[in-house]
C-alpha positions as CSV (number, residue, x, y, z in Angstrom):
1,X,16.2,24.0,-32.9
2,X,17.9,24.9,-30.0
3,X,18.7,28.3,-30.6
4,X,15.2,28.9,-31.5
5,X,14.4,28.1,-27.9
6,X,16.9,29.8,-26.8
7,X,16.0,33.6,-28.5
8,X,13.0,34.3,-26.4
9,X,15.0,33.6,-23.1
10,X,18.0,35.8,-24.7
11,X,15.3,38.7,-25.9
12,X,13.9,38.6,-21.8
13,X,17.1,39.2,-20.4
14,X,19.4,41.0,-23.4
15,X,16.6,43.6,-23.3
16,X,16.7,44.7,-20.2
17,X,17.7,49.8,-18.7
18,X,17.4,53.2,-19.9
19,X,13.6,53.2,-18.0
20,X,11.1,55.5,-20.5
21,X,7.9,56.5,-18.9
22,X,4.7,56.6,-20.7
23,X,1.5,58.1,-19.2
24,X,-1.9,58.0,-20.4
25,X,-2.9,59.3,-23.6
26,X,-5.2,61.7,-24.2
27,X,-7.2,59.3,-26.7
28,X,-8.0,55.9,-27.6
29,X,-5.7,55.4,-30.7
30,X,-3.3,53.2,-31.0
31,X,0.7,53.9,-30.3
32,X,3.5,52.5,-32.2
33,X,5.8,52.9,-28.9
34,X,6.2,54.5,-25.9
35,X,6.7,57.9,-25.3
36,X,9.8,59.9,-22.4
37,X,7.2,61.7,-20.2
38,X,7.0,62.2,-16.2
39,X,5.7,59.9,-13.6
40,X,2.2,59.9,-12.9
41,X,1.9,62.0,-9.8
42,X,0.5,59.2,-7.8
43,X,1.5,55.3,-7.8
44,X,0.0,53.0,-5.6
45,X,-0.6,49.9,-7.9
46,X,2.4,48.6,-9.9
47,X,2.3,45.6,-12.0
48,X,6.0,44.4,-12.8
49,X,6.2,42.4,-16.0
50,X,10.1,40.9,-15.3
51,X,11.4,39.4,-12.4
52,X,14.0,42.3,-12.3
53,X,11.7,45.4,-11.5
54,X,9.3,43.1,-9.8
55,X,12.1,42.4,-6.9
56,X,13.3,45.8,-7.0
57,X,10.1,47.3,-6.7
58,X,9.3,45.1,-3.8
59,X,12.1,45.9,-1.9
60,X,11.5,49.3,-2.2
61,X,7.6,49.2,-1.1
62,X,6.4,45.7,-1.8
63,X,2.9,47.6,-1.1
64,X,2.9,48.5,-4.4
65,X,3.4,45.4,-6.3
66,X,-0.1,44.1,-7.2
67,X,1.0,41.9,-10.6
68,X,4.1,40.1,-11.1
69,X,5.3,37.7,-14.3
70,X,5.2,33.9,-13.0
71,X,8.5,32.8,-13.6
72,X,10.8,30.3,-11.7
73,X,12.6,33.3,-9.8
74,X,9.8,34.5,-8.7
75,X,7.7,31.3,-7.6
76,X,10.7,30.2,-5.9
77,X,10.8,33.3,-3.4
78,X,7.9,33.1,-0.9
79,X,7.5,36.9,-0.4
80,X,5.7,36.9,-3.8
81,X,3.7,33.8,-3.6
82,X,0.3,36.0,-2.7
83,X,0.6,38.6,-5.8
84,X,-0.6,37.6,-8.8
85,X,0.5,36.8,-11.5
86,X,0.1,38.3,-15.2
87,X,2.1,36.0,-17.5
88,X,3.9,32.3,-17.5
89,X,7.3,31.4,-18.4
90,X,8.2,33.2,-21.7
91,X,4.6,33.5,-22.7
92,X,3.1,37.0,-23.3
93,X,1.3,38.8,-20.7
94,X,-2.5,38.5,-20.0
95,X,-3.9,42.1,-21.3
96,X,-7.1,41.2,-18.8
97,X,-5.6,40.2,-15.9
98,X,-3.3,43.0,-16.1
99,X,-6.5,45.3,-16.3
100,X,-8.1,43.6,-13.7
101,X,-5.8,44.7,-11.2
102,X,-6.2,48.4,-12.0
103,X,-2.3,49.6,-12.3
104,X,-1.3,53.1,-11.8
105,X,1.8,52.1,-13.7
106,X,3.0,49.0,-15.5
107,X,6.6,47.7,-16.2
108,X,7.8,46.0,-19.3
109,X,11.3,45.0,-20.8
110,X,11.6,46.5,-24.1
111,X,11.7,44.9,-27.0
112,X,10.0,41.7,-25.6
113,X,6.8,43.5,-24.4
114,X,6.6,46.1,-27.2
115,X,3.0,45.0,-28.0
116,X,1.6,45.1,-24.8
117,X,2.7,48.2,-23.5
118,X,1.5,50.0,-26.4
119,X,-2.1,48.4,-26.2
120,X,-2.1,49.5,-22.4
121,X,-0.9,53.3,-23.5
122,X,-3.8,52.8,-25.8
123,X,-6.3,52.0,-23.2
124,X,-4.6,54.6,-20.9
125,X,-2.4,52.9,-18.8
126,X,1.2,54.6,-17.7
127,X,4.1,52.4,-18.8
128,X,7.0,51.7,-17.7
129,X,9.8,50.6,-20.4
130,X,13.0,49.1,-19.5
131,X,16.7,47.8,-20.7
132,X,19.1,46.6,-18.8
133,X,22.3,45.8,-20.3
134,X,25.1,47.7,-18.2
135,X,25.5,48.0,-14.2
136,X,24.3,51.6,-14.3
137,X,21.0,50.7,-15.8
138,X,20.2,48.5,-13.1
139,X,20.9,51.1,-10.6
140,X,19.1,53.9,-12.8
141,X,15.9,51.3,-12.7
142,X,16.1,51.4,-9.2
143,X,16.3,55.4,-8.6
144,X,13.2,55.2,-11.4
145,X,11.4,52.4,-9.4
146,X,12.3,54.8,-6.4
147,X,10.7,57.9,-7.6
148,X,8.0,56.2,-9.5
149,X,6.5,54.7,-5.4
150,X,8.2,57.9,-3.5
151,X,10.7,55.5,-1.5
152,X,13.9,56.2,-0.8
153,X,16.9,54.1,-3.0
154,X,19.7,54.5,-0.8
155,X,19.9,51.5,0.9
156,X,19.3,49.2,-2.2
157,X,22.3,51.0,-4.1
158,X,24.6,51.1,-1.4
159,X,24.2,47.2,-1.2
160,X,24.3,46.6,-5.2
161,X,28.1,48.5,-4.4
162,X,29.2,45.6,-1.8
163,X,28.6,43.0,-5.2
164,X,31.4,44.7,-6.9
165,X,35.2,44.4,-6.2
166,X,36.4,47.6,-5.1
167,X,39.3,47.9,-7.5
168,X,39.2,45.9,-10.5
169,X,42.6,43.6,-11.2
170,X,43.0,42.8,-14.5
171,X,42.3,38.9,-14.4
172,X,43.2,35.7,-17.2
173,X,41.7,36.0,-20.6
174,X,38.0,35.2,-20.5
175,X,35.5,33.4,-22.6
176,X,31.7,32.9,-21.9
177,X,30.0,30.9,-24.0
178,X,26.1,31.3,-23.7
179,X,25.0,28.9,-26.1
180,X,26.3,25.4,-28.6
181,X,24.1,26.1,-31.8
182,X,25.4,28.5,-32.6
183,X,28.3,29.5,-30.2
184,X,27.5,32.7,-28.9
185,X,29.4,34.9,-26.8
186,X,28.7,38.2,-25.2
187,X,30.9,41.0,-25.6
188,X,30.8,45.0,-24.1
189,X,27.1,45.9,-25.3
190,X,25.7,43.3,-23.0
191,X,24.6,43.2,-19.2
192,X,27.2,40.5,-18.9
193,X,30.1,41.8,-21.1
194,X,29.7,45.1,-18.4
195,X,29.7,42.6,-15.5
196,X,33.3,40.7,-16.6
197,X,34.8,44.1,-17.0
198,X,33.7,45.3,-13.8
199,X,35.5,42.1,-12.8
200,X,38.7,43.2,-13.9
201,X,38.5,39.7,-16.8
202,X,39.9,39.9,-20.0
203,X,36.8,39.1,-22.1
204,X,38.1,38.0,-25.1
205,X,35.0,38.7,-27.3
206,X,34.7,42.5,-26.0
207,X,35.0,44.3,-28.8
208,X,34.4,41.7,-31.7
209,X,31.1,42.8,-33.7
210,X,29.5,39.8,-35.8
211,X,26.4,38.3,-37.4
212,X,23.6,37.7,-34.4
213,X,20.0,38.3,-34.1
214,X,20.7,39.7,-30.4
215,X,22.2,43.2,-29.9
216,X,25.5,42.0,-27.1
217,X,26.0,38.8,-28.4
218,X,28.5,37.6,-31.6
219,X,28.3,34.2,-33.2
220,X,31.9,32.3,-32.9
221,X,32.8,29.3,-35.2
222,X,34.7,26.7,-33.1
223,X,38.1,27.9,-35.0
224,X,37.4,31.3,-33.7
225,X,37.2,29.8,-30.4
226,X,40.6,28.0,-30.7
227,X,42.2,30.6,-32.1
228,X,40.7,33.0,-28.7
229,X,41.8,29.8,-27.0
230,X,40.8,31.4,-23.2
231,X,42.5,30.9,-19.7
232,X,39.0,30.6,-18.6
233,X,36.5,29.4,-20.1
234,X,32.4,30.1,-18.8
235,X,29.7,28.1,-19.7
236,X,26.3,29.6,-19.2
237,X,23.7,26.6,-18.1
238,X,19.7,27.0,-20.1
239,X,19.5,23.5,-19.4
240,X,18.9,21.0,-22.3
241,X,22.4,19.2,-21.4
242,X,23.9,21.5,-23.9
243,X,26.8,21.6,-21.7
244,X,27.6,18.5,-22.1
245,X,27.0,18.4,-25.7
246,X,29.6,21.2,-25.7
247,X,31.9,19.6,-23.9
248,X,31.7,16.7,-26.9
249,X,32.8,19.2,-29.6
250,X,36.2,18.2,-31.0
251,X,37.7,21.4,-29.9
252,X,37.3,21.5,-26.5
253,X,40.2,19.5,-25.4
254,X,42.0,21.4,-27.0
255,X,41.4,24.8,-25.0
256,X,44.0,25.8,-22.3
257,X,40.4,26.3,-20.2
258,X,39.8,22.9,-20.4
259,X,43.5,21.6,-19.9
260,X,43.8,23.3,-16.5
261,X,40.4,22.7,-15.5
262,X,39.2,25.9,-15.3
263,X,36.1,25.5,-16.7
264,X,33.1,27.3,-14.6
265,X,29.4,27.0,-15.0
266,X,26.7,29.6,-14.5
267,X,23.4,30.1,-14.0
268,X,21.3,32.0,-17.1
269,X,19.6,34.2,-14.8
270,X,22.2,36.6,-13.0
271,X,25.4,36.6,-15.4
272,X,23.2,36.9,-18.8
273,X,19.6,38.1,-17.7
274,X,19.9,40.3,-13.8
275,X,16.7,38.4,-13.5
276,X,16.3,39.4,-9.7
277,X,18.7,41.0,-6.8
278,X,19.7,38.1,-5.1
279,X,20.7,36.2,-8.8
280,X,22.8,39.3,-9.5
281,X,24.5,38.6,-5.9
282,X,25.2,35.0,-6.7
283,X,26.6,36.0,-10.3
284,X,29.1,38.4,-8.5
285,X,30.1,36.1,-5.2
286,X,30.6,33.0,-8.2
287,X,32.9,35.7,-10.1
288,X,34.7,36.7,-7.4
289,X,35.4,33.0,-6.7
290,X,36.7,32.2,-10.0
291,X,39.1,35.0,-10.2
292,X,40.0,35.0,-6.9
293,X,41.5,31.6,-7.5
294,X,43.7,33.0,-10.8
């Protein structure tokens, strides 16, 4: 049951960017999926479907932003507590209120918003798709975002550089463990396997390929995690108090993590979904942190 709750939140931030445009199309009939095809010439009304492009886009022109997905991210930060909002928590987006607001362009994380995107191509609305899984999609986004509202990126991407350590050290072996049922881990194909190797950490699930319904992510057995048995062990926190369920399971004494007490907790949004800038800052000052005290 938990896992099941788990997957949509997964899906929102596992699919997050190679950014494909779709404009208009000529007709009414319905499209399967988006199509790669240039800007529209003029964007003045953006509705942003994830907190990612919705914060981006704002720092960029927050003139634009007219629709935003109500999430906790976003309700949290004041700036945005006047646009309105299209969806709620990890419900589907409104197709009316989205068409209420007349977009020039609207932004949607593929995979999860497949359905709606293609109803607004079909009613001739540009779309925006977008997946994020490595560092250089989030800073291709922004250059997209950029071009899309004619602003200017620089400033944005010279600050995402300052979240990064300048030269990598290779740090402890590494384990992050995103979920209890089942114990899943993210390894290279993910946004946060691509931040722990920026890190310089020895992710210890990498390169391992297994059974999972998500694209990044490998399902461990709890003898898979002995045998990894990590320096450092992270624990992702969805809430639930499956973190402290975890730490119940008979193996977990056993870890060298555990034995050393160096056991670190993180927040969903940030290490496993980007979910906004400033999450995506706290992700990297926590990692720096840990592995500054290895």
């Amino acid at each position: 049951m938990y896992f099941h709750r788990l997957l949509p939140l997964l899906m929102l931030g596992l699919v997050a960017c190679t950014p494909t445009i779709s404009p208009a199309p000529p007709s009414a009939s319905p499209i399967a999926s988006p199509a790669t095809t240039i800007v529209p010439a003029q964007v003045n009304r953006v509705v942003a479907m994830t907190s990612l492009s919705a914060d981006i886009l704002h720092r960029l022109d927050q003139t634009k932003l007219v629709g935003i997905p109500g999430n906790r991210l976003l309700r949290q930060n004041p700036a945005f507590a006047k646009v309105p909002t299209v969806s709620e928590g990890r419900s589907q987006p409104n197709l009316e209120k989205i068409l209420e607001l007349k977009p020039d362009l609207v932004i949607g994380a593929a995979g999860f918003h497949d359905q709606t995107l293609a109803k607004l191509n079909s009613l001739g609305v540009p779309t925006l798709t977008t997946k994020v899984d490595r560092w250089q999609d989030l800073e291709a986004l922004t250059r997209e975002l950029a071009t899309a509202v004619q602003a200017d990126p620089t400033l944005l991407l010279k600050d995402y550089q300052t979240l990064l350590p300048a030269t990598p050290v290779a740090k402890p072996s590494t384990l992050v463990l995103v979920s209890r049922q089942p114990l899943l881990s993210p390894n290279k194909a993910s946004w946060a396997g691509d931040l722990l190797a920026r890190f310089g950490a020895n992710n210890l699930a990498t390169n391992l390929q297994g059974q999972s319904p998500m694209q990044g992510y490998i399902t461990l057995s709890p003898e898979k995690v002995l045998e990894a048995d990590p320096e450092v062990l992270i624990l992702v926190d969805v809430g639930d108090g499956e973190i402290q369920k975890l730490k119940a399971e008979p193996f977990w004494n056993q870890l060298k993590a555990t034995k050393s007490n160096q056991v670190y907790v993180f927040d969903y949004y940030g290490l496993v979904n980007p979910g906004s800038v400033e999450t995506i800052a706290q992700a990297s000052k926590k990692l720096k942190q840990v592995f500054a005290a290895q």
